[in-house]
Every structure is written in C-alpha cells, then in structure tokens.
C-alpha positions as a LaTeX table, in Angstrom:
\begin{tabular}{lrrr}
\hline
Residue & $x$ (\AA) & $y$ (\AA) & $z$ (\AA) \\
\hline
Unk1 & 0.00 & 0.00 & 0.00 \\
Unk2 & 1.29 & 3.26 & $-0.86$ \\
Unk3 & 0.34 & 7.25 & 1.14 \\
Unk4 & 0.02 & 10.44 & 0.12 \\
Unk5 & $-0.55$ & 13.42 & 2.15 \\
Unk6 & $-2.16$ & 16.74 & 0.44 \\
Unk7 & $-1.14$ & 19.71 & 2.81 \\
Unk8 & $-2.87$ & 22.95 & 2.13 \\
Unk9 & $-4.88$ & 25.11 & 3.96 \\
Unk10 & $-8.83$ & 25.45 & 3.62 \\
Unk11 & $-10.31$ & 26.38 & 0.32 \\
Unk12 & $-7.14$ & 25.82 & $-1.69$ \\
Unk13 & $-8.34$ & 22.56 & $-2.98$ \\
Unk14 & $-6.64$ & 19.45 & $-0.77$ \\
Unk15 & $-9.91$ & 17.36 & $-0.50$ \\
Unk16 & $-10.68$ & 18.05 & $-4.47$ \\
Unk17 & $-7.34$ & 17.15 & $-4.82$ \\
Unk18 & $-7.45$ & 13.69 & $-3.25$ \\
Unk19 & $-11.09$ & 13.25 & $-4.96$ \\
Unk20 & $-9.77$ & 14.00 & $-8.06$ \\
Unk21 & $-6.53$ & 11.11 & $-7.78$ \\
Unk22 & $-8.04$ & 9.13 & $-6.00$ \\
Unk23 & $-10.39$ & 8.69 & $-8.85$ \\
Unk24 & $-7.60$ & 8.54 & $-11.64$ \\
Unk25 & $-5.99$ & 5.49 & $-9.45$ \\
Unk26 & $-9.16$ & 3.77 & $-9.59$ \\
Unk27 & $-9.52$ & 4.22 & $-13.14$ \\
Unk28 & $-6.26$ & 2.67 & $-13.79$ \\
Unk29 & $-6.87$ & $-0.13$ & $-11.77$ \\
Unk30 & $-6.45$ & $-0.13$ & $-8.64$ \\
Unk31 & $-7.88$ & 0.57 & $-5.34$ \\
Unk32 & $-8.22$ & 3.92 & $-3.63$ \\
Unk33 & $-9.76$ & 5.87 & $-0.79$ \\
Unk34 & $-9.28$ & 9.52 & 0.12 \\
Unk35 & $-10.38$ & 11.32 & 2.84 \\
Unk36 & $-9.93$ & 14.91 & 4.62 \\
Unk37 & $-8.50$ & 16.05 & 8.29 \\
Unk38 & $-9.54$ & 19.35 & 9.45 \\
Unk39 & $-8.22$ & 21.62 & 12.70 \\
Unk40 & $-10.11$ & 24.89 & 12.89 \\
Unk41 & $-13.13$ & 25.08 & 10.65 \\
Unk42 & $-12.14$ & 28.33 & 8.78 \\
Unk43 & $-11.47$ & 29.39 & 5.09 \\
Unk44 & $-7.24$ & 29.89 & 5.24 \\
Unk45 & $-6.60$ & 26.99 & 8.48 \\
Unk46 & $-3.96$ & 24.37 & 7.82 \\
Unk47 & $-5.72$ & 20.92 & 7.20 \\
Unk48 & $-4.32$ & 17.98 & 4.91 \\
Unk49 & $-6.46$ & 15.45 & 3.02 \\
Unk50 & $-5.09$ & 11.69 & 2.65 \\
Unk51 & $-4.74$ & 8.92 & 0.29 \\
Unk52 & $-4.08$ & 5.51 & 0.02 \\
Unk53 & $-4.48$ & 3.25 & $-3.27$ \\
Unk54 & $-3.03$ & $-0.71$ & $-3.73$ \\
Unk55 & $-3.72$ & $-3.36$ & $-5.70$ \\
Unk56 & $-6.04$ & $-5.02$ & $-2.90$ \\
Unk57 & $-9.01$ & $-3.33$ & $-1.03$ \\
Unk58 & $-8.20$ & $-0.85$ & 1.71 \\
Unk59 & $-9.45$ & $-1.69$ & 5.27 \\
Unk60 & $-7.05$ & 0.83 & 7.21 \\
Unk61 & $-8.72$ & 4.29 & 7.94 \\
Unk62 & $-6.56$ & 6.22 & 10.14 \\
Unk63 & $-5.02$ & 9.60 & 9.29 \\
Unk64 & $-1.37$ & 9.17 & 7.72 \\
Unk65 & 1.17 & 10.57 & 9.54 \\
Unk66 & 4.31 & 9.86 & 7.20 \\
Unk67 & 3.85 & 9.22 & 3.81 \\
Unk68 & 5.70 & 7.90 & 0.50 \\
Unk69 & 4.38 & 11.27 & $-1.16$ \\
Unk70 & 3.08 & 14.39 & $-0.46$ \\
Unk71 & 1.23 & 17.40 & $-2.42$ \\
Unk72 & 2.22 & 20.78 & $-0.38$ \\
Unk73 & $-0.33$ & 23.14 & $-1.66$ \\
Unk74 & 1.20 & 25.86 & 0.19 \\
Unk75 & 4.47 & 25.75 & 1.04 \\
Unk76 & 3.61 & 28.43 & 4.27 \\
Unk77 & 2.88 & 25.45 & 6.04 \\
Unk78 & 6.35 & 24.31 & 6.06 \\
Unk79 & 8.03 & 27.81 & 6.95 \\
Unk80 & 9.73 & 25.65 & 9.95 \\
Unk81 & 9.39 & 22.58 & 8.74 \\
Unk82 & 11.47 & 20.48 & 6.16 \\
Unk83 & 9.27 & 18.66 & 3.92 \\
Unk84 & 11.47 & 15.52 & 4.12 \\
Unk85 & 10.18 & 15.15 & 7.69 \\
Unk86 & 6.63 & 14.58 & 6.20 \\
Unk87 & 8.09 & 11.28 & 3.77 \\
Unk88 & 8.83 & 7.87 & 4.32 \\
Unk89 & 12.82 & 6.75 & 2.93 \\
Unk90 & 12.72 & 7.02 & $-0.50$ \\
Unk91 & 9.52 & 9.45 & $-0.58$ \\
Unk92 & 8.95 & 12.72 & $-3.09$ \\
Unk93 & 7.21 & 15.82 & $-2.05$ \\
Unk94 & 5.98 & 18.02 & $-4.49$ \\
Unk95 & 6.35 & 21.69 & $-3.21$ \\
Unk96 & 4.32 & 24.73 & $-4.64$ \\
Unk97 & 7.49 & 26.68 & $-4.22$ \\
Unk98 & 9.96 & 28.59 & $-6.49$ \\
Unk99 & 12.70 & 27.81 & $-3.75$ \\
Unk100 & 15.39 & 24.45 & $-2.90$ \\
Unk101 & 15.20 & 22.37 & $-0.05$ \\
Unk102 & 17.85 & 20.75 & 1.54 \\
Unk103 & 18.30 & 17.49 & 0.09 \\
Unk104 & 18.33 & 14.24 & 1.74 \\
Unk105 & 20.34 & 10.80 & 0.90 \\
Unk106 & 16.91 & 9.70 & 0.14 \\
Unk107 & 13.93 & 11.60 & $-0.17$ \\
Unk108 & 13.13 & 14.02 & $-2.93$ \\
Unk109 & 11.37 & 17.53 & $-2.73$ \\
Unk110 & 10.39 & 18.67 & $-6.09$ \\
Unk111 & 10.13 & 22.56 & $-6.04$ \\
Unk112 & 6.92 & 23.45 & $-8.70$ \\
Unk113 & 5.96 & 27.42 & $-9.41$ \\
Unk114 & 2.69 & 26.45 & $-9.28$ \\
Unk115 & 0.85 & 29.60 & $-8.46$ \\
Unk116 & 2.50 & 31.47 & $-11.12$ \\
Unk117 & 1.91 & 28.98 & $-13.64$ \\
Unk118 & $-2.02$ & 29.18 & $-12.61$ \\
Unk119 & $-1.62$ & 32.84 & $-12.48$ \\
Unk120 & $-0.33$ & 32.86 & $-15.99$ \\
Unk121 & $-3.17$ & 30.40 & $-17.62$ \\
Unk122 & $-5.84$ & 31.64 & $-15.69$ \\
Unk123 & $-5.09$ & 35.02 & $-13.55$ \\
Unk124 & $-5.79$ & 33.32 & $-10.36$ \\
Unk125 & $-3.69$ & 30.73 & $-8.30$ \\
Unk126 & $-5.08$ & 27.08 & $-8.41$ \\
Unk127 & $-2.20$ & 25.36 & $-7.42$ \\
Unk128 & $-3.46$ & 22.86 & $-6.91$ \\
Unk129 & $-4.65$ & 21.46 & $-10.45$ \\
Unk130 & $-0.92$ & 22.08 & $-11.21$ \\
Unk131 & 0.30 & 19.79 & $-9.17$ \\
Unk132 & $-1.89$ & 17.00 & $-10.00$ \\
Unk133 & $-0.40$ & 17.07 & $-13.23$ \\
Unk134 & 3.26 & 17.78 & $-11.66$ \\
Unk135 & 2.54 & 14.55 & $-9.87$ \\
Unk136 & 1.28 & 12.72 & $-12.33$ \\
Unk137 & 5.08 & 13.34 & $-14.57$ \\
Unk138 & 7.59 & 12.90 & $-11.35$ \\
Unk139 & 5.39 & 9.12 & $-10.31$ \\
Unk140 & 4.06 & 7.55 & $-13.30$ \\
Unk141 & 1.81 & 6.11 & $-11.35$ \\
Unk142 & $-1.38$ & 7.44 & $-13.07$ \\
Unk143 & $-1.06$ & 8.35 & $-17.23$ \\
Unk144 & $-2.12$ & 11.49 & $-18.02$ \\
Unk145 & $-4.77$ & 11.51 & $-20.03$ \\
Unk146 & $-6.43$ & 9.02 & $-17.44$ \\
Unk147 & $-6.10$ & 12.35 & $-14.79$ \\
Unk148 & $-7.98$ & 14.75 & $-17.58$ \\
Unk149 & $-10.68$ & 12.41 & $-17.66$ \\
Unk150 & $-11.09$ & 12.57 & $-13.81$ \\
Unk151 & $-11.07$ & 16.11 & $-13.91$ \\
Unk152 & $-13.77$ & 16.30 & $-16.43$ \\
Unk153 & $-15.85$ & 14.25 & $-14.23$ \\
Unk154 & $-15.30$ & 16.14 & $-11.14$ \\
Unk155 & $-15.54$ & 19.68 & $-13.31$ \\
Unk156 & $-18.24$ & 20.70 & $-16.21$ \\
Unk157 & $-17.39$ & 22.91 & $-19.16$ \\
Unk158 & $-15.09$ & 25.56 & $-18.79$ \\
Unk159 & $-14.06$ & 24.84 & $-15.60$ \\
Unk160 & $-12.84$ & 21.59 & $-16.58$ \\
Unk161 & $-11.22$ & 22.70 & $-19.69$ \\
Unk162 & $-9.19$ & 25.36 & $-17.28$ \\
Unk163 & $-8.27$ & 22.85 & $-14.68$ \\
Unk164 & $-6.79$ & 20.40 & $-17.71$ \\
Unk165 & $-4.86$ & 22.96 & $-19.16$ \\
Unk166 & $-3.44$ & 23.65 & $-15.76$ \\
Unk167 & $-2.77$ & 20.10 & $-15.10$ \\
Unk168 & $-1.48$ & 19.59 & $-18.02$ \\
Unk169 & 1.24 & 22.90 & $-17.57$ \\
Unk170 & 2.79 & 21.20 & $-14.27$ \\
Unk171 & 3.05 & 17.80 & $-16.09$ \\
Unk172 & 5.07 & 19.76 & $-19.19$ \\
Unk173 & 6.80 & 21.96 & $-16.30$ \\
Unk174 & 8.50 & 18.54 & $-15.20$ \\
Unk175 & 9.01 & 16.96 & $-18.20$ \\
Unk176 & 10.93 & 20.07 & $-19.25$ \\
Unk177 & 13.33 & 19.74 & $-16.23$ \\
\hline
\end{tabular}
C-alpha cells in the first residue's frame, strides 16, 4: 500500500485534490480511498487530506502521519518545517514553491511554481490542479490523459477545460526539467 498526504490550507483545494486522484488510481486499476482532516473550521486553516491506493481493497482508515508522497499546496505550512520530515525513505514531495530544499540521501522535494503557472493560464492561483499534473510526470503512477478524464468528471465545461490545461502545464513543467 502506498500514502500520500495533500497539505494545504482550507479552500485551496486538498480534499478536491485527493477526490480528483483518487479517482484517476481507480480508473487505472487499482484501489483507492481519500479522505480529509480538518483543525479549525475556517477558510485559510492548515488541514491535509489523505490517500491511500493498492492493488487489494483498503481496510485501514486512520489519518497518515508519514507518507511515500506528499502534495504541499502551500508551502507556508512548512516555513519551519522540512518537507522531508513529512516522507517515508525514498519518498517525493511536491512543493508549490519557487525555492530548494535541503536534500536528503533519500527523499526528494520537487520545487513546482505552481501559483504562477495558474496565475499565468488563468489570472488566479489554483495550485493545486498544477500539481496533479506535476505529480502525475515525477510518479508515473497514473497516465495522463487518465487524470484529464477525472477532472472532467469532477468539473463541467469551462471549468474543466481550465483545470486540464493547468494540469497539463505542471506535467510539461517537469518533463521540461
């Protein structure tokens, strides 16, 4: 069984996030099941949503305290934190960041301009689309074009067509790397 952690805060898209992978994974194959933590129940508060996926069913439903990836949404949340500390040996984060981390013998964090890729495509920041995408280049583990058709499910019209092409930016930001 593999874990991901999503950390954002509130309204920036973490359980959408999970919905929207979670739902890929299944599509190619496999089992998933995503689900959402919250502290204070306010727009902006730091909360994380979780996912697991495997090739069997998934009985375990605790929250996930170290993972084998994680999604930062927004990198505030790790202002005194590395995100290493959040990854199992041999985990990748995927930062919405435009700065390095500190690297580690072996655990990647994978710095994406996310918001200013959003910014640029749509004049607002929806990281978190990007990343999707971003995640979807650095892990192979779901193609694509099976991620755009999750995203059309979970979004109509020209909502969905905005959150493909942003997906579809962070994917070609990491294959151009």
């Amino acid at each position: 069984m593999k874990e991901i952690i999503i950390f954002a805060r509130a309204g920036q898209g973490a359980i959408t996030t999970a919905q929207i992978l979670g739902s890929a994974i299944v599509k190619s194959g496999k089992y998933a099941y995503a689900f959402p933590h919250f502290g204070a129940a306010r727009m902006g508060a730091p909360m994380n949503a979780f996912l697991r996926y495997d090739d069997k069913p998934i009985r375990l439903r605790n929250q996930i305290k170290i993972a084998d990836y994680s999604i930062i949404v927004d990198e505030t949340l790790f202002s005194f934190k590395n995100p290493a500390e959040t990854l199992k040996p041999q985990g990748i984060a995927i930062i919405n960041s435009l700065r390095n981390f500190p690297l580690t013998d072996t655990k990647q964090i994978i710095s994406v301009p996310a918001n200013d890729i959003s910014v640029e495509i749509t004049g607002r920041p929806f990281a978190n689309t990007v990343l999707l995408g971003a995640f979807c280049a650095v892990t192979g583990i779901v193609p694509i074009e099976i991620l755009y058709e999750s995203i059309k499910e979970r979004f109509k019209g020209k909502a969905a067509e905005l959150n493909i092409k942003l997906s579809e930016a962070g994917y070609k930001f990491i294959k151009k790397q």
